[in-house]
C-alpha positions as CSV (number, residue, x, y, z in Angstrom):
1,X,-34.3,21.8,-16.7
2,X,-33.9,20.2,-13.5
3,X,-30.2,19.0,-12.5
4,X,-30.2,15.3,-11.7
5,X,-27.2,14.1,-9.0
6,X,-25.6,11.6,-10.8
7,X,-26.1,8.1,-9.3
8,X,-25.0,6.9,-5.5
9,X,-22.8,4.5,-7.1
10,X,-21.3,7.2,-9.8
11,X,-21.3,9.5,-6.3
12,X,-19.0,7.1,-4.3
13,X,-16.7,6.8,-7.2
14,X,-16.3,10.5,-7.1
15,X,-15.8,11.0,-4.1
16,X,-13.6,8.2,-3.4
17,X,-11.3,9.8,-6.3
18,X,-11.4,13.0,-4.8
19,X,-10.2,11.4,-1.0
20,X,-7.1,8.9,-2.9
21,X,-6.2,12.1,-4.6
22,X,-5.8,14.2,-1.2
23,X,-4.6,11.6,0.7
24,X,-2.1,10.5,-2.0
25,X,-1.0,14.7,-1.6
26,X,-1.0,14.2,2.0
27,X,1.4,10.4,2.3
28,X,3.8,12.4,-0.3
29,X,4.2,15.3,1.4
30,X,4.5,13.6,4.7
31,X,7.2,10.7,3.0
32,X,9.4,13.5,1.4
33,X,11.4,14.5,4.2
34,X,12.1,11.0,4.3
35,X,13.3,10.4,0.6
36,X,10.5,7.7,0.2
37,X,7.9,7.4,-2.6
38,X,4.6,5.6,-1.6
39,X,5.3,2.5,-3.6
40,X,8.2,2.5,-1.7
41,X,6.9,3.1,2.0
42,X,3.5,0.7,1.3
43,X,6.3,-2.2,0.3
44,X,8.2,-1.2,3.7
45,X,5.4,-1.2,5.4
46,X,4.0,-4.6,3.9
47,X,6.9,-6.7,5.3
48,X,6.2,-5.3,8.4
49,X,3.3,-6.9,8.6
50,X,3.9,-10.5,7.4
51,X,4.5,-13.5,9.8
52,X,7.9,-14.2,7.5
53,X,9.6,-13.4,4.7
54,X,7.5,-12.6,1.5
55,X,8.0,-13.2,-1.9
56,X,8.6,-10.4,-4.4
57,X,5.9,-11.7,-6.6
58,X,3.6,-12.0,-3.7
59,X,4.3,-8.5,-2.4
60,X,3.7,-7.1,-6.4
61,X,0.7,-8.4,-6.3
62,X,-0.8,-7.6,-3.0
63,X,0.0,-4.0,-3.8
64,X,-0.5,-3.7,-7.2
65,X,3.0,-2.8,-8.4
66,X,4.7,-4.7,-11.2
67,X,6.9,-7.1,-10.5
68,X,9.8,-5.0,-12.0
69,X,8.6,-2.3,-9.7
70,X,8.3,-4.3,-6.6
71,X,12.2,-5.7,-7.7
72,X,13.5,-2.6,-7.6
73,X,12.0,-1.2,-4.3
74,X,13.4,-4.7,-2.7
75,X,17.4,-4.2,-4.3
76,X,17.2,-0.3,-3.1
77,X,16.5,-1.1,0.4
78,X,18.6,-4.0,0.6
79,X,21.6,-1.8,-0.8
80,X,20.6,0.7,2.2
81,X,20.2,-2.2,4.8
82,X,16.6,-2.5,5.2
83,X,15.6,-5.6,3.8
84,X,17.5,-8.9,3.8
85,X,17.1,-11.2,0.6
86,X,17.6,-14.8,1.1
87,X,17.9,-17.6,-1.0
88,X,15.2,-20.8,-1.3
89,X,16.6,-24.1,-0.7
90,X,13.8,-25.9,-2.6
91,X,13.3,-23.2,-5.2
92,X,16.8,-21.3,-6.5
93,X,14.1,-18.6,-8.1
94,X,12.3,-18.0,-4.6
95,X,14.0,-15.1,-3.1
96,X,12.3,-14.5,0.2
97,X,12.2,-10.4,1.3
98,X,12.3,-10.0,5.4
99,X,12.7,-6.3,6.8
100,X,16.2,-6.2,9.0
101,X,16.5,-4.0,12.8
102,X,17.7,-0.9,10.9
103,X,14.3,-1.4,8.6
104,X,12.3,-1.7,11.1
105,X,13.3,1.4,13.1
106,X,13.4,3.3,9.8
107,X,9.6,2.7,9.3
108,X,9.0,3.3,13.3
109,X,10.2,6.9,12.7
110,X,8.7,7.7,9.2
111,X,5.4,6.5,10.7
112,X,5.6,8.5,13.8
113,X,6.6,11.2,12.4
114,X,3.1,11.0,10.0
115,X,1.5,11.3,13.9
116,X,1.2,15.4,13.7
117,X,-1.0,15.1,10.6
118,X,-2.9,12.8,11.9
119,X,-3.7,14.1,14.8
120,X,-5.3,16.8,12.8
121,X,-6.9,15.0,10.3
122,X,-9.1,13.3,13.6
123,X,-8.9,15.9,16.2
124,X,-13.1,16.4,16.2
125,X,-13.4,12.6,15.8
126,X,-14.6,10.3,19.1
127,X,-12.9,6.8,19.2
128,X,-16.7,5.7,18.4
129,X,-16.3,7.8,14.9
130,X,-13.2,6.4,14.2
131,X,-14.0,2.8,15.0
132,X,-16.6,3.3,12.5
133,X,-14.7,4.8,9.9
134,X,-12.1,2.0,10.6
135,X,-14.9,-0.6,9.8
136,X,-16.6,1.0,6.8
137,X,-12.5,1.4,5.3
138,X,-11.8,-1.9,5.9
139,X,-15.0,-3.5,3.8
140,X,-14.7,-0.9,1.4
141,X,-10.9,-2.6,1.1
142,X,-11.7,-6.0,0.5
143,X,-14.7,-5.1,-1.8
144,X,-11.9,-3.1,-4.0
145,X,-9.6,-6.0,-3.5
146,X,-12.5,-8.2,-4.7
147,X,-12.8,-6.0,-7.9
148,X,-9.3,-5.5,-8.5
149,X,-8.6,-9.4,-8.5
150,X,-12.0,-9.8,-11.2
151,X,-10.9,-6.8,-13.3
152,X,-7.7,-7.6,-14.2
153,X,-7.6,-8.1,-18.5
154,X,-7.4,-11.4,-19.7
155,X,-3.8,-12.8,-20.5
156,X,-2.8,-12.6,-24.1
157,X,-3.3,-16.5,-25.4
158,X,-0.1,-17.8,-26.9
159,X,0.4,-17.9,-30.4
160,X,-0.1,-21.5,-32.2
């Protein structure tokens, strides 16, 4: 009986379990010393990003957290000074998120300090493999954001 490889589309699954899985082991390792959960960093670092404030809902979302989740991140790092929470003038439930000075230095050091491992991980890379890999990450990103925003259940219809 001969042993058939499973499909290349069954194959990429696989193997894309087996890399979030490793590099899942790798973030939390690398976050501990820093008394940070990847929900937690991913939200840090997600403010950091944006233009302006963000919106809880939007940042929930755009992660995939729940919104309770996402609420909770926000009120711990604005209890340790990280975050600043304003108020909406138009909208009293809008409760823009913006990361303060002592955030932002706070993510500057956990993320260089995620620069030994890294190094590692791409030591026998050339900037020409990595640019690549880059690339192929970053359309393999949108096509999962794709799926993620087509494979969400359907919302419970309300009851008559």
């Amino acid at each position: 009986m001969q042993n058939n490889p499973p499909p290349l589309d069954a194959q990429l699954g696989q193997r894309l379990g087996i890399v979030a899985q490793l590099y899942t082991g790798l973030i939390d390792r690398l976050l501990e010393p820093h008394g940070l959960t990847w929900p937690q960093f991913a939200l840090l670092a997600h403010i950091a990003r944006q233009s302006g404030p963000s919106r809880v809902s939007d940042m929930a979302a755009v992660l995939d957290l729940t919104q309770s989740a996402a609420t909770k991140i926000v009120q711990k790092f604005a209890g340790l000074g990280l975050v600043a929470i304003t108020r909406d003038k138009t909208d009293a439930r809008n409760r823009p998120v913006s990361l303060t000075p002592a955030g932002r230095d706070r993510l500057t050091t956990v993320q260089r300090s995620f620069a030994p491992a890294f190094q590692r991980l791409t030591a026998d890379w050339t900037p020409d493999d990595l640019h690549r890999i880059l690339t192929d990450l970053e359309a393999l990103s949108s096509r999962l954001e794709q799926v993620r925003d087509t494979a969400r259940p359907p919302s419970p219809s309300p009851r008559a």
